[in-house]
C-alpha positions as CSV (number, residue, x, y, z in Angstrom):
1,X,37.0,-91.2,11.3
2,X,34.5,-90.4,14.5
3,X,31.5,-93.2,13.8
4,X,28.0,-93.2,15.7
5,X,26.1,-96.8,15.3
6,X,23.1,-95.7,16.4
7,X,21.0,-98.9,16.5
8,X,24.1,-101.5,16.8
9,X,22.0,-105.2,16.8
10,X,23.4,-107.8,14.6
11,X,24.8,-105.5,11.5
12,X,25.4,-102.8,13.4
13,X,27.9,-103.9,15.9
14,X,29.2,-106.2,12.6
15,X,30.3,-103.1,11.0
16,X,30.9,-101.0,13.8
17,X,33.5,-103.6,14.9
18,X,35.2,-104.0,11.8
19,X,35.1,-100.0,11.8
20,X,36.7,-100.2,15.2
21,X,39.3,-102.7,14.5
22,X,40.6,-101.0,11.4
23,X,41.3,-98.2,13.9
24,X,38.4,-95.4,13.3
25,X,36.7,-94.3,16.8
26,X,33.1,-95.9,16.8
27,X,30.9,-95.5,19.2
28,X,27.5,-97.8,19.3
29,X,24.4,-96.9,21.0
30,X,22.9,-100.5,21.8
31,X,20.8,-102.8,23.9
32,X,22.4,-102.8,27.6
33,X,22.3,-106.9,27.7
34,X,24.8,-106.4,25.0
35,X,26.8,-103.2,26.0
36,X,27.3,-104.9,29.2
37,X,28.7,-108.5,27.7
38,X,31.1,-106.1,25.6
39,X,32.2,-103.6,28.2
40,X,33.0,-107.2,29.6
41,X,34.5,-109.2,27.2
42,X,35.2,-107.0,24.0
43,X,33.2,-108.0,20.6
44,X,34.0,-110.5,18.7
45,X,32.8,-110.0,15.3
46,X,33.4,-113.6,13.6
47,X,32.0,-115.8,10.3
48,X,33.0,-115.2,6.5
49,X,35.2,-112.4,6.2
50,X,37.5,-113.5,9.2
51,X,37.8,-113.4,13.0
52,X,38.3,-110.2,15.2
53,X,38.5,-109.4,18.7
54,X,37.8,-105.7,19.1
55,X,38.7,-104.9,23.1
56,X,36.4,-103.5,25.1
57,X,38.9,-99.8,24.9
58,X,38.5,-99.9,21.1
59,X,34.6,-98.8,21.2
60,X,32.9,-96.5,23.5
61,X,29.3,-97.6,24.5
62,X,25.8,-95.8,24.8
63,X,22.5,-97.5,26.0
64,X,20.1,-94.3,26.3
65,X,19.8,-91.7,23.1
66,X,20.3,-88.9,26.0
67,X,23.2,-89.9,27.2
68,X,24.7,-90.2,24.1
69,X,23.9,-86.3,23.4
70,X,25.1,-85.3,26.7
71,X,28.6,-86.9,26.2
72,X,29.3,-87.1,22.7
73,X,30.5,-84.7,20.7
74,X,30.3,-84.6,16.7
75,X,30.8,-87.3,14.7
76,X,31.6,-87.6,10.6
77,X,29.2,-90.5,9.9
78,X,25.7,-92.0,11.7
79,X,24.7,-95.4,10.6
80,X,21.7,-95.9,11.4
81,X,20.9,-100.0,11.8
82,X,17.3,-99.5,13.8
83,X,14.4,-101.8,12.2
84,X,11.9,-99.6,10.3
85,X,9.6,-99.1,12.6
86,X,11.7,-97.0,14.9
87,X,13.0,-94.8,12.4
88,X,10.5,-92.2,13.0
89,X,11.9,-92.0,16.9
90,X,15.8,-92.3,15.7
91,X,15.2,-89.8,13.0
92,X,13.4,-87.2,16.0
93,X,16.5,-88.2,18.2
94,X,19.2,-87.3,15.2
95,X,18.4,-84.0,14.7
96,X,19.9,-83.0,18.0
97,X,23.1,-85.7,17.8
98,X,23.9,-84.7,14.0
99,X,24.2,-81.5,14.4
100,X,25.0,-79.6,11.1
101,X,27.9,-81.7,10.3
102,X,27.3,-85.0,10.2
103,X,26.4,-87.5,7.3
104,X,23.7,-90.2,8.4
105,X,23.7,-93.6,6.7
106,X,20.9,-95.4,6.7
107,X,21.6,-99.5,6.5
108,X,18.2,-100.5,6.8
109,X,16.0,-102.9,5.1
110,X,12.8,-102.1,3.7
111,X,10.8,-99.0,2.0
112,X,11.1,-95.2,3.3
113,X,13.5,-95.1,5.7
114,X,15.9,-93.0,3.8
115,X,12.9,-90.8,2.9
116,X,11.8,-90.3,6.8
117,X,15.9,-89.2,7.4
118,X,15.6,-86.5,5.1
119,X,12.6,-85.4,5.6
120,X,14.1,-84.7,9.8
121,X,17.7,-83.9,8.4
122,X,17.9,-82.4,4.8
123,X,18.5,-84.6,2.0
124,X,22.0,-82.9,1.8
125,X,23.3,-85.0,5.0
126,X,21.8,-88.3,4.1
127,X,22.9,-91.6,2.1
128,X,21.8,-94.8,2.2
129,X,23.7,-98.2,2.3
130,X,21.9,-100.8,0.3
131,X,23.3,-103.7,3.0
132,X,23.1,-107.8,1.1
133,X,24.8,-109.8,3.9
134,X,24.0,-111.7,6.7
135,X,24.5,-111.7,10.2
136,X,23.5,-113.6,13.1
137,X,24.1,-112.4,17.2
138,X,25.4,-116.1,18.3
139,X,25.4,-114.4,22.2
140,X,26.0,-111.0,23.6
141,X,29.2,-109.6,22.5
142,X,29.8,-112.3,19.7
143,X,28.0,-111.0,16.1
144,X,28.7,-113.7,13.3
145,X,28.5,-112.6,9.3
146,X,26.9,-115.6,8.0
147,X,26.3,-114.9,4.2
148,X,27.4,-111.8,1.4
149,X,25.5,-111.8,-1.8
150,X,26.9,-108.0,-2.8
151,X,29.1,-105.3,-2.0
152,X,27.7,-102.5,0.2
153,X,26.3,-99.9,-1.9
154,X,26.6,-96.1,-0.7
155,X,25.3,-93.0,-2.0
156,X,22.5,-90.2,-2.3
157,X,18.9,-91.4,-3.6
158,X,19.1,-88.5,-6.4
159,X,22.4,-90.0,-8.2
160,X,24.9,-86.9,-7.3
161,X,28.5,-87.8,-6.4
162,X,29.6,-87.7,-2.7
163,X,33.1,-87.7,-1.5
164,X,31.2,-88.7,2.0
165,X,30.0,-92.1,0.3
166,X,33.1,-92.5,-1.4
167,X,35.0,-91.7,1.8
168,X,32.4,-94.2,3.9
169,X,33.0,-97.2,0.6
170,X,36.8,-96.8,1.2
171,X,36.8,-97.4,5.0
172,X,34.3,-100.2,5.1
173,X,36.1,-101.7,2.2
174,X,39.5,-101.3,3.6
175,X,37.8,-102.6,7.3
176,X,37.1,-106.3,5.4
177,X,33.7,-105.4,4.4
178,X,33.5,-105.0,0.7
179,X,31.5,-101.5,-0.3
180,X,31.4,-99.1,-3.3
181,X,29.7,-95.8,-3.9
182,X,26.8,-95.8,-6.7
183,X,25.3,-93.2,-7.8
184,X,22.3,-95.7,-8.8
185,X,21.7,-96.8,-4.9
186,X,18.1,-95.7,-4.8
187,X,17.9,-98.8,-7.6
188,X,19.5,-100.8,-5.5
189,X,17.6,-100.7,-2.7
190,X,14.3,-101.0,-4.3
191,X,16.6,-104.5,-5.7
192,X,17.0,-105.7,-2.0
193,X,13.8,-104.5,-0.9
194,X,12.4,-106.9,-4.0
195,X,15.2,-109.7,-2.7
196,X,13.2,-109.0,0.9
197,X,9.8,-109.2,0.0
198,X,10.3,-112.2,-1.8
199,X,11.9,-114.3,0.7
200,X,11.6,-112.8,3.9
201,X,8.3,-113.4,4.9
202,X,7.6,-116.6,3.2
203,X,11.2,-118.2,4.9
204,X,9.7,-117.1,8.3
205,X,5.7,-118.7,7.6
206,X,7.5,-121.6,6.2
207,X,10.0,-121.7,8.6
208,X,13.0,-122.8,6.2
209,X,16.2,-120.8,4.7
210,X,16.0,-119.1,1.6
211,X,17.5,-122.3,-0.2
212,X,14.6,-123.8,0.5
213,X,12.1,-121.6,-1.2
214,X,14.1,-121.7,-4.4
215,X,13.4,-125.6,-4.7
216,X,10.0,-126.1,-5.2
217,X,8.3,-124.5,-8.3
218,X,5.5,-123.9,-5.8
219,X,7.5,-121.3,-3.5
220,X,9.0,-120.0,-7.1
221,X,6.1,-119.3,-8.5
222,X,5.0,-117.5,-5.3
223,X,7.7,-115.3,-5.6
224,X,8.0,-114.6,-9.0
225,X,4.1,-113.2,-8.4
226,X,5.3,-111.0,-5.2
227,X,8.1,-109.6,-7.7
228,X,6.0,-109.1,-10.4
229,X,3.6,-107.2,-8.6
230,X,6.0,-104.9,-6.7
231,X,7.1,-104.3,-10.3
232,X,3.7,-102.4,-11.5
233,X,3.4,-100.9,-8.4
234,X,7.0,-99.3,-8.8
235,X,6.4,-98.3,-12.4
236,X,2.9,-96.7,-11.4
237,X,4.6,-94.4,-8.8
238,X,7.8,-94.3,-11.5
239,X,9.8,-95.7,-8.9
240,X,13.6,-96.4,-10.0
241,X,14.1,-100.3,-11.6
242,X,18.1,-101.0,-11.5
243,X,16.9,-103.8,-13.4
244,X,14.4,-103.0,-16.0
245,X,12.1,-105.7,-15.8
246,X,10.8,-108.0,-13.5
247,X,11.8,-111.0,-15.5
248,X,16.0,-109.6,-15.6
249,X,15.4,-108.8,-12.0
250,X,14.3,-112.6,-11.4
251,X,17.3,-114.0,-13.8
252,X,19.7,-112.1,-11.8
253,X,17.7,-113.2,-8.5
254,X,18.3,-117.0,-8.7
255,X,21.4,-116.9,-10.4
256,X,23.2,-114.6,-8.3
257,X,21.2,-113.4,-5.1
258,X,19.9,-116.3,-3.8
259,X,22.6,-119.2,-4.2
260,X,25.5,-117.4,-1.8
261,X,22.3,-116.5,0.8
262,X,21.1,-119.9,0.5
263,X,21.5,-120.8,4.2
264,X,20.6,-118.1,5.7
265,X,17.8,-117.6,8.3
266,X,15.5,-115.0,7.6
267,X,15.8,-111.9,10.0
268,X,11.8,-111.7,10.2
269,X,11.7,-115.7,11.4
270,X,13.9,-115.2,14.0
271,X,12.3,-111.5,15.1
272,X,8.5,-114.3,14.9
273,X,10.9,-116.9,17.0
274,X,11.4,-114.0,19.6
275,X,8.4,-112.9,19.6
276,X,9.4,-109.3,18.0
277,X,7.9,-106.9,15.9
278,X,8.9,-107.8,11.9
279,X,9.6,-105.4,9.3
280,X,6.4,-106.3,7.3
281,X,4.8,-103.2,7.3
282,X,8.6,-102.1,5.2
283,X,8.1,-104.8,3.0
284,X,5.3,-106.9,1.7
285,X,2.7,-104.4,3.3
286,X,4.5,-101.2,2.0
287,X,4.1,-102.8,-1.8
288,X,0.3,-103.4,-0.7
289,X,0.0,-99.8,0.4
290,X,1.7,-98.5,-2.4
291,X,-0.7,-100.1,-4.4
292,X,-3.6,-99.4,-3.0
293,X,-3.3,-95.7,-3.6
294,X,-2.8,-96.3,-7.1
295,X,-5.3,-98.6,-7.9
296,X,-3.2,-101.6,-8.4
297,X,-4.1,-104.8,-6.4
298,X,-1.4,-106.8,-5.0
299,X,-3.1,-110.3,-3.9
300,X,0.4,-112.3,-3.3
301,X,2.0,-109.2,-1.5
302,X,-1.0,-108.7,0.7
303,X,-1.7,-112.6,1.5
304,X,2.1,-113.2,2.8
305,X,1.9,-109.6,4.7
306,X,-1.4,-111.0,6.2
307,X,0.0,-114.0,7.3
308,X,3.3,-112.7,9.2
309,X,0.6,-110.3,11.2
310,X,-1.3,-112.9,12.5
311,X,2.2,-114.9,13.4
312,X,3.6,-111.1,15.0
313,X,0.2,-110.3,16.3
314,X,0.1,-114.2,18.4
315,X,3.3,-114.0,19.5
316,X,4.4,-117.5,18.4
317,X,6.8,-119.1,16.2
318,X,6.7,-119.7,13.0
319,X,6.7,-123.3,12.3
Protein backbone atom coordinates (compact mmCIF):
# COMPACT_ATOMS: atom_id res chain seq x y z
CA UNK A 1 0.00 0.00 0.00
CA UNK A 2 1.00 3.89 -0.90
CA UNK A 3 1.01 5.64 2.85
CA UNK A 4 1.12 9.49 3.46
CA UNK A 5 2.18 10.44 7.33
CA UNK A 6 1.27 13.64 7.15
CA UNK A 7 2.35 15.07 10.51
CA UNK A 8 5.21 12.29 11.23
CA UNK A 9 6.56 13.46 15.12
CA UNK A 10 6.91 10.78 17.61
CA UNK A 11 3.80 8.29 16.50
CA UNK A 12 3.85 9.17 13.22
CA UNK A 13 7.32 8.26 12.08
CA UNK A 14 6.67 5.10 14.82
CA UNK A 15 4.08 3.82 12.50
CA UNK A 16 5.20 4.99 9.37
CA UNK A 17 8.46 3.06 10.00
CA UNK A 18 7.05 -0.06 10.95
CA UNK A 19 4.69 0.59 7.76
CA UNK A 20 7.91 1.05 5.86
CA UNK A 21 9.68 -1.87 7.08
CA UNK A 22 6.97 -4.33 6.48
CA UNK A 23 7.44 -3.31 2.85
CA UNK A 24 4.37 -0.78 2.07
CA UNK A 25 5.70 2.66 0.37
CA UNK A 26 5.28 5.45 3.07
CA UNK A 27 6.06 8.66 2.68
CA UNK A 28 6.19 11.21 5.78
CA UNK A 29 5.80 14.82 5.58
CA UNK A 30 7.90 15.99 8.81
CA UNK A 31 9.99 18.51 10.67
CA UNK A 32 13.31 19.18 8.44
CA UNK A 33 15.67 18.67 11.71
CA UNK A 34 14.27 15.22 11.42
CA UNK A 35 13.97 14.52 7.64
CA UNK A 36 17.48 15.62 7.44
CA UNK A 37 18.87 13.08 10.40
CA UNK A 38 16.86 10.30 8.37
CA UNK A 39 17.71 11.15 4.83
CA UNK A 40 21.15 10.66 6.78
CA UNK A 41 21.05 7.89 8.87
CA UNK A 42 17.74 5.97 8.20
CA UNK A 43 15.05 5.62 11.27
CA UNK A 44 15.34 3.63 13.74
CA UNK A 45 12.11 2.92 15.32
CA UNK A 46 13.13 0.99 18.66
CA UNK A 47 11.43 0.17 22.48
CA UNK A 48 8.64 -2.63 23.16
CA UNK A 49 7.68 -4.22 20.15
CA UNK A 50 11.32 -4.70 18.80
CA UNK A 51 14.21 -2.93 16.99
CA UNK A 52 14.12 -1.75 13.30
CA UNK A 53 16.33 0.00 11.02
CA UNK A 54 14.27 1.37 8.19
CA UNK A 55 17.16 2.77 5.44
CA UNK A 56 16.91 6.00 4.43
CA UNK A 57 15.55 4.33 0.47
CA UNK A 58 12.76 2.62 2.33
CA UNK A 59 10.77 6.14 2.98
CA UNK A 60 10.48 9.07 0.83
CA UNK A 61 10.57 12.46 2.74
CA UNK A 62 8.56 15.81 2.56
CA UNK A 63 9.17 19.01 4.75
CA UNK A 64 6.71 21.59 2.96
CA UNK A 65 2.70 20.50 2.36
CA UNK A 66 3.40 22.05 -1.32
CA UNK A 67 5.96 20.09 -2.22
CA UNK A 68 4.39 17.12 -1.22
CA UNK A 69 1.39 17.99 -3.81
CA UNK A 70 3.69 18.92 -6.49
CA UNK A 71 5.51 15.48 -6.38
CA UNK A 72 3.29 13.04 -4.99
CA UNK A 73 0.84 11.33 -6.60
CA UNK A 74 -2.19 9.37 -4.94
CA UNK A 75 -2.00 7.55 -2.03
CA UNK A 76 -4.51 4.69 -0.39
CA UNK A 77 -4.32 5.90 3.22
CA UNK A 78 -3.32 9.56 5.05
CA UNK A 79 -2.59 9.36 8.65
CA UNK A 80 -2.84 12.20 10.02
CA UNK A 81 -0.49 12.49 13.47
CA UNK A 82 -0.65 16.62 13.65
CA UNK A 83 -1.49 17.90 17.36
CA UNK A 84 -5.08 19.30 17.43
CA UNK A 85 -4.55 22.60 16.90
CA UNK A 86 -3.26 22.33 13.41
CA UNK A 87 -5.88 20.14 12.17
CA UNK A 88 -7.84 23.02 10.79
CA UNK A 89 -4.60 23.87 8.45
CA UNK A 90 -3.89 19.96 7.60
CA UNK A 91 -7.52 19.40 6.95
CA UNK A 92 -7.39 22.81 4.32
CA UNK A 93 -4.11 21.25 2.98
CA UNK A 94 -5.88 17.52 2.40
CA UNK A 95 -8.37 18.40 0.23
CA UNK A 96 -5.97 19.03 -2.59
CA UNK A 97 -3.44 15.85 -1.54
CA UNK A 98 -6.44 13.32 -1.12
CA UNK A 99 -7.91 13.70 -3.98
CA UNK A 100 -11.13 11.63 -4.42
CA UNK A 101 -9.50 8.43 -3.53
CA UNK A 102 -7.89 8.43 -0.55
CA UNK A 103 -8.88 7.29 3.04
CA UNK A 104 -7.55 9.76 5.84
CA UNK A 105 -6.83 8.42 9.34
CA UNK A 106 -6.86 10.52 11.91
CA UNK A 107 -4.45 9.20 14.98
CA UNK A 108 -4.86 12.10 17.05
CA UNK A 109 -5.61 12.67 20.62
CA UNK A 110 -8.26 14.78 21.90
CA UNK A 111 -11.97 16.04 20.88
CA UNK A 112 -13.08 16.93 17.14
CA UNK A 113 -10.49 16.23 15.11
CA UNK A 114 -12.24 13.53 13.19
CA UNK A 115 -15.15 15.85 13.01
CA UNK A 116 -13.03 18.91 11.41
CA UNK A 117 -11.66 15.93 8.59
CA UNK A 118 -15.02 15.33 7.51
CA UNK A 119 -16.38 18.29 7.64
CA UNK A 120 -13.21 19.36 4.66
CA UNK A 121 -13.31 15.66 3.13
CA UNK A 122 -16.78 13.84 3.41
CA UNK A 123 -17.29 11.55 6.10
CA UNK A 124 -17.18 8.74 3.46
CA UNK A 125 -13.14 9.10 3.27
CA UNK A 126 -12.49 9.39 6.90
CA UNK A 127 -11.70 6.91 10.02
CA UNK A 128 -10.21 7.48 13.01
CA UNK A 129 -7.47 5.46 14.90
CA UNK A 130 -8.10 5.54 18.61
CA UNK A 131 -4.01 5.37 19.26
CA UNK A 132 -3.12 3.98 23.42
CA UNK A 133 0.68 3.72 23.16
CA UNK A 134 3.53 5.55 23.90
CA UNK A 135 6.29 7.02 22.16
CA UNK A 136 9.13 9.11 22.87
CA UNK A 137 11.68 10.87 19.90
CA UNK A 138 15.08 9.89 21.95
CA UNK A 139 17.02 12.19 18.92
CA UNK A 140 16.34 12.85 15.34
CA UNK A 141 15.89 9.83 13.40
CA UNK A 142 15.57 7.50 16.44
CA UNK A 143 11.54 7.25 17.62
CA UNK A 144 11.24 4.76 20.78
CA UNK A 145 7.65 3.00 21.66
CA UNK A 146 7.69 3.30 25.29
CA UNK A 147 4.29 1.84 26.57
CA UNK A 148 0.88 -0.04 24.85
CA UNK A 149 -2.14 -0.13 26.99
CA UNK A 150 -4.51 -1.33 23.76
CA UNK A 151 -4.69 -2.34 20.34
CA UNK A 152 -5.12 0.35 17.62
CA UNK A 153 -8.73 0.80 17.03
CA UNK A 154 -9.83 1.69 13.30
CA UNK A 155 -13.08 2.59 11.93
CA UNK A 156 -15.86 5.16 10.85
CA UNK A 157 -17.49 7.28 13.83
CA UNK A 158 -21.08 6.11 12.62
CA UNK A 159 -20.34 2.24 13.29
CA UNK A 160 -20.59 1.01 9.35
CA UNK A 161 -18.09 -1.71 8.23
CA UNK A 162 -14.99 -0.60 6.17
CA UNK A 163 -12.82 -2.92 4.21
CA UNK A 164 -10.38 0.37 4.37
CA UNK A 165 -10.15 0.01 8.29
CA UNK A 166 -10.02 -3.57 8.07
CA UNK A 167 -7.44 -3.41 5.29
CA UNK A 168 -5.44 -0.45 7.48
CA UNK A 169 -5.97 -3.08 11.08
CA UNK A 170 -4.36 -5.91 8.96
CA UNK A 171 -1.16 -4.04 7.87
CA UNK A 172 -0.40 -2.27 11.07
CA UNK A 173 -1.06 -5.51 12.78
CA UNK A 174 0.95 -7.58 10.50
CA UNK A 175 3.89 -4.38 10.69
CA UNK A 176 4.28 -5.37 14.78
CA UNK A 177 1.82 -2.90 15.86
CA UNK A 178 -1.16 -4.61 17.16
CA UNK A 179 -4.72 -2.91 15.52
CA UNK A 180 -8.26 -4.08 14.93
CA UNK A 181 -11.28 -2.55 13.16
CA UNK A 182 -14.34 -1.58 15.55
CA UNK A 183 -17.21 -0.46 14.53
CA UNK A 184 -17.62 1.14 18.19
CA UNK A 185 -14.31 3.51 17.62
CA UNK A 186 -16.21 6.80 18.15
CA UNK A 187 -16.64 5.05 21.95
CA UNK A 188 -13.29 4.52 22.06
CA UNK A 189 -11.98 7.57 21.57
CA UNK A 190 -14.27 9.48 23.78
CA UNK A 191 -12.35 6.28 26.29
CA UNK A 192 -8.84 7.74 25.49
CA UNK A 193 -9.87 11.20 25.41
CA UNK A 194 -11.29 10.42 29.21
CA UNK A 195 -7.71 8.29 29.79
CA UNK A 196 -6.20 11.95 28.51
CA UNK A 197 -7.98 14.36 30.45
CA UNK A 198 -7.51 12.57 33.40
CA UNK A 199 -3.85 12.17 33.41
CA UNK A 200 -2.42 14.35 30.96
CA UNK A 201 -2.60 17.61 32.32
CA UNK A 202 -2.26 16.80 35.87
CA UNK A 203 1.22 14.45 35.05
CA UNK A 204 2.53 17.67 33.30
CA UNK A 205 1.55 20.38 36.52
CA UNK A 206 2.77 17.77 38.80
CA UNK A 207 5.49 16.87 36.78
CA UNK A 208 5.43 13.00 37.54
CA UNK A 209 4.44 9.82 35.25
CA UNK A 210 1.08 8.58 35.19
CA UNK A 211 2.10 5.85 38.01
CA UNK A 212 2.42 8.56 40.08
CA UNK A 213 -1.02 9.96 40.04
CA UNK A 214 -2.59 6.66 40.72
CA UNK A 215 -0.83 6.53 44.21
CA UNK A 216 -2.17 9.07 46.28
CA UNK A 217 -6.05 9.09 46.93
CA UNK A 218 -5.51 12.80 46.46
CA UNK A 219 -4.57 12.78 42.60
CA UNK A 220 -7.44 9.75 42.49
CA UNK A 221 -9.91 11.57 43.66
CA UNK A 222 -8.98 14.41 41.36
CA UNK A 223 -9.42 12.27 38.57
CA UNK A 224 -12.23 10.35 39.28
CA UNK A 225 -14.00 14.19 39.55
CA UNK A 226 -12.44 15.18 35.93
CA UNK A 227 -14.04 11.70 34.70
CA UNK A 228 -17.11 12.07 36.25
CA UNK A 229 -17.81 15.34 34.95
CA UNK A 230 -16.79 14.61 31.26
CA UNK A 231 -19.30 11.88 31.90
CA UNK A 232 -22.53 14.37 32.24
CA UNK A 233 -21.23 16.46 29.84
CA UNK A 234 -21.10 13.46 27.25
CA UNK A 235 -24.59 12.18 28.22
CA UNK A 236 -26.08 15.92 27.88
CA UNK A 237 -24.82 16.18 24.26
CA UNK A 238 -25.71 12.07 24.03
CA UNK A 239 -22.25 11.52 23.26
CA UNK A 240 -21.33 7.74 22.77
CA UNK A 241 -20.01 5.89 26.36
CA UNK A 242 -18.12 2.57 25.30
CA UNK A 243 -18.34 2.10 28.90
CA UNK A 244 -21.70 2.98 30.36
CA UNK A 245 -20.78 4.64 33.36
CA UNK A 246 -18.27 6.62 34.81
CA UNK A 247 -17.61 4.26 37.65
CA UNK A 248 -17.02 0.88 34.82
CA UNK A 249 -15.04 3.38 32.93
CA UNK A 250 -12.84 4.08 36.20
CA UNK A 251 -12.71 0.13 37.08
CA UNK A 252 -11.45 -0.54 33.75
CA UNK A 253 -9.10 2.66 34.10
CA UNK A 254 -6.90 1.55 37.07
CA UNK A 255 -7.10 -1.96 36.44
CA UNK A 256 -6.23 -2.03 32.90
CA UNK A 257 -5.19 1.50 31.39
CA UNK A 258 -3.13 2.90 33.70
CA UNK A 259 -0.80 -0.04 35.15
CA UNK A 260 1.02 -0.99 31.47
CA UNK A 261 1.28 3.20 31.00
CA UNK A 262 2.54 3.59 34.28
CA UNK A 263 5.92 5.07 33.29
CA UNK A 264 5.22 6.98 30.82
CA UNK A 265 5.79 10.74 30.42
CA UNK A 266 2.99 12.74 29.56
CA UNK A 267 3.10 14.16 25.94
CA UNK A 268 1.66 17.68 27.33
CA UNK A 269 4.76 17.76 30.06
CA UNK A 270 7.18 17.37 27.62
CA UNK A 271 5.33 19.82 24.88
CA UNK A 272 5.40 22.52 28.72
CA UNK A 273 9.25 21.25 28.95
CA UNK A 274 9.77 22.60 25.31
CA UNK A 275 8.10 25.25 25.62
CA UNK A 276 5.23 24.06 22.99
CA UNK A 277 1.77 24.60 22.55
CA UNK A 278 -0.35 21.57 24.54
CA UNK A 279 -3.35 19.94 23.47
CA UNK A 280 -5.50 21.47 26.37
CA UNK A 281 -7.86 23.21 24.41
CA UNK A 282 -8.64 19.10 22.93
CA UNK A 283 -8.97 17.95 26.23
CA UNK A 284 -9.69 19.34 29.68
CA UNK A 285 -10.85 22.71 27.94
CA UNK A 286 -13.02 20.93 25.26
CA UNK A 287 -15.07 19.07 28.26
CA UNK A 288 -15.23 22.75 29.84
CA UNK A 289 -16.57 24.09 26.57
CA UNK A 290 -18.78 21.45 26.03
CA UNK A 291 -20.22 22.09 29.16
CA UNK A 292 -20.72 25.42 29.17
CA UNK A 293 -23.07 25.39 26.29
CA UNK A 294 -25.13 23.05 28.08
CA UNK A 295 -25.36 24.38 31.31
CA UNK A 296 -23.27 21.89 33.05
CA UNK A 297 -20.31 23.29 35.22
CA UNK A 298 -17.12 21.46 35.09
CA UNK A 299 -14.91 22.98 38.18
CA UNK A 300 -12.07 20.05 38.07
CA UNK A 301 -11.96 20.05 34.19
CA UNK A 302 -11.69 23.87 34.07
CA UNK A 303 -9.15 24.31 37.20
CA UNK A 304 -6.47 21.69 35.51
CA UNK A 305 -7.28 23.40 31.91
CA UNK A 306 -6.46 26.75 33.75
CA UNK A 307 -3.46 25.74 35.18
CA UNK A 308 -1.60 24.14 31.93
CA UNK A 309 -2.50 27.77 30.22
CA UNK A 310 -0.79 29.67 32.54
CA UNK A 311 2.34 26.95 32.36
CA UNK A 312 1.83 27.16 28.06
CA UNK A 313 1.18 30.80 28.19
CA UNK A 314 4.91 31.38 30.55
CA UNK A 315 6.70 29.33 28.59
CA UNK A 316 8.28 27.37 31.48
CA UNK A 317 8.43 23.96 32.80
CA UNK A 318 6.38 22.25 34.63
CA UNK A 319 7.93 21.40 37.81
Amino acid sequence: MRILVFGAGALGQAVGGLLADAGHDVSLLLRATHAEAIDRDGLRVAGIFGEHHIPPDRVTLFTDAKELLRAAGPFDFILVTVKSYDTPAAADALRLIAGGGSTVVSMQNGYGNVERLAAALGPDHVLCGRVITGFVIDRPGVVRITVHADAVSIGRFDGADSPHADALAEALSAAGLPARPSPRVQGELWGKILYNCALNPLGAILGVAYGRLGERAETRELMERIVREAYAVMAAHDLPRFWPTPEEFLRVFYERLLPPTAGHTPSMLQDLRAAKRTEIEALNGAIERLGRGVGIDTPANSAVACMVRFLEARGAAAP
